[in-house]
C-alpha positions as CSV (number, residue, x, y, z in Angstrom):
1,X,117.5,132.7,103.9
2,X,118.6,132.0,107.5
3,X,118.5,128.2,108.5
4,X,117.7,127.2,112.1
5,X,118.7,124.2,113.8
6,X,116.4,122.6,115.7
7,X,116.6,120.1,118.7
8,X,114.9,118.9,121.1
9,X,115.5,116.6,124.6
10,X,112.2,115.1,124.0
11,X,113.2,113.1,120.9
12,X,116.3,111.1,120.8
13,X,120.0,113.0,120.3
14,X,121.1,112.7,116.7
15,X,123.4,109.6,116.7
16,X,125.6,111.2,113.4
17,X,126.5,114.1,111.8
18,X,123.5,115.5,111.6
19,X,120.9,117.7,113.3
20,X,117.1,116.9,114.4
21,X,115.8,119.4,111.9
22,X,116.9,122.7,110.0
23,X,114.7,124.9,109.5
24,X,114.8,127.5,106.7
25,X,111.8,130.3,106.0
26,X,108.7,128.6,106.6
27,X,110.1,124.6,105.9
28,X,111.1,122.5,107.7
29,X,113.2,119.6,107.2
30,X,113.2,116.5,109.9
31,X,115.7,114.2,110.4
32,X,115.0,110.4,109.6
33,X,114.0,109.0,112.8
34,X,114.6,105.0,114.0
35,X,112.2,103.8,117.5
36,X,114.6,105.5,120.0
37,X,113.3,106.0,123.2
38,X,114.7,109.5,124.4
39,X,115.3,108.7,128.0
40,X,117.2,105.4,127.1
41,X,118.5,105.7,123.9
42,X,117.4,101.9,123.0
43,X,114.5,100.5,120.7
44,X,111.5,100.8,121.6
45,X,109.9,97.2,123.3
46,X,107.0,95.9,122.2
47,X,107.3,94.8,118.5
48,X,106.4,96.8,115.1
49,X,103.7,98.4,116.4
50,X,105.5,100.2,119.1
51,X,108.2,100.9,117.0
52,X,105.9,102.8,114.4
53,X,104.3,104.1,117.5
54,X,107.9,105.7,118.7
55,X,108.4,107.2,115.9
56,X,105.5,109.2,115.4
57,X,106.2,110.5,118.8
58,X,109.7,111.3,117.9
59,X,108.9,112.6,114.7
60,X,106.1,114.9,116.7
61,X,108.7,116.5,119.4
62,X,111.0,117.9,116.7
63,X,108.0,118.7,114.7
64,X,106.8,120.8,118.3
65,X,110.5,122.0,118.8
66,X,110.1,123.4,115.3
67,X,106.8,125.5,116.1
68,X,104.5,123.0,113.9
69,X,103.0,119.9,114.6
70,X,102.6,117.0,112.3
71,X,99.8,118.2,110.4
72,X,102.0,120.6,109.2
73,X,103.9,117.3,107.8
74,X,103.8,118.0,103.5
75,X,105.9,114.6,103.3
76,X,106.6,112.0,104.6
77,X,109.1,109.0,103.9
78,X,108.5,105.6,105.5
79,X,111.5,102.9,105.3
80,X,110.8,99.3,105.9
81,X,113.1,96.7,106.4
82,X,110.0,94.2,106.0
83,X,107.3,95.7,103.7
84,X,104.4,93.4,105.0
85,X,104.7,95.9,107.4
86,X,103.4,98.6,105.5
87,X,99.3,98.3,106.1
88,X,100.3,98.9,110.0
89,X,102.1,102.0,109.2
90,X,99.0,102.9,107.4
91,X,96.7,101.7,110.5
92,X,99.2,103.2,113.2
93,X,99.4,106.9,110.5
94,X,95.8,107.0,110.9
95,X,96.2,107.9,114.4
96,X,98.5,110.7,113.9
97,X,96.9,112.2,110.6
98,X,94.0,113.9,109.1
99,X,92.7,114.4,105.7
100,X,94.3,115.6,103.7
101,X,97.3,113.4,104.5
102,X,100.7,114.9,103.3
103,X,102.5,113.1,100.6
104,X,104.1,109.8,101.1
105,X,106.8,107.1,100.1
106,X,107.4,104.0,101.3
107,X,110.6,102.2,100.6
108,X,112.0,98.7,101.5
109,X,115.3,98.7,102.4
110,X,117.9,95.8,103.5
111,X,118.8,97.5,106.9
112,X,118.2,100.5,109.0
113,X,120.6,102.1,112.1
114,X,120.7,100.0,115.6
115,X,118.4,97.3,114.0
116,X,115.5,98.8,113.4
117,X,112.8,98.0,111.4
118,X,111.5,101.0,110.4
119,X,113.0,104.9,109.7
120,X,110.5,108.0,109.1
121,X,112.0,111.9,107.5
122,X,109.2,114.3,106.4
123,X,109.0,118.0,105.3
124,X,107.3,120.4,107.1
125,X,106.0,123.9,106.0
126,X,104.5,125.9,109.1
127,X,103.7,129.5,109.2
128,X,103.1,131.7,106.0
């Protein structure tokens, strides 16, 4: 199968070797994302809940550069560098999922890129 990479202006430009997303057949593999704000390249202000916030919406641009949207999320991976953090992921996800929610892992880790506090990746499986 043919891969396709995928970017996108409206989330943040990968700050690695690596790409937004690859696509290949009907999947749909996103990059981890960190609170980047596309136009400035810095954390997002505001505390945890604007981080989580920015990273839905980053998530949700490759996801729309892709051709799917986040419903079409089948997992998702959360990293916390605090995990008391975790039942505001939950509230915050709420916002941008419906039943049935795709898969999920959360994972506390000592450090994430730039200082963040929290990372997202998640699968994706649009069309067929």
């Amino acid at each position: 199968m043919k891969k396709q990479i995928i970017h996108t202006d409206a989330a943040p430009k990968a700050i690695g070797t690596y790409s937004q997303a690859v696509k290949v057949g009907d999947t749909v593999y996103l990059s981890g994302q960190i609170p980047l704000v596309p136009s400035s390249m810095e954390l997002a202000d505001g505390g945890m809940e604007a981080q989580i916030r920015q990273v839905f919406a980053n998530l949700d641009a490759v996801a729309r550069a892709a051709g799917g949207t986040l419903a079409d999320v089948v997992k998702l991976n959360v990293f916390l560098t605090d995990l008391t953090h975790f039942p505001l992921v939950n509230q915050i996800m709420a916002d941008y999922f419906k039943e049935p929610y795709p898969a999920r892992a959360a994972i506390g880790v000592a450090a994430l890129p730039r200082g963040s506090q929290v990372e997202m990746d998640a699968v994706m499986v649009i069309g067929g």
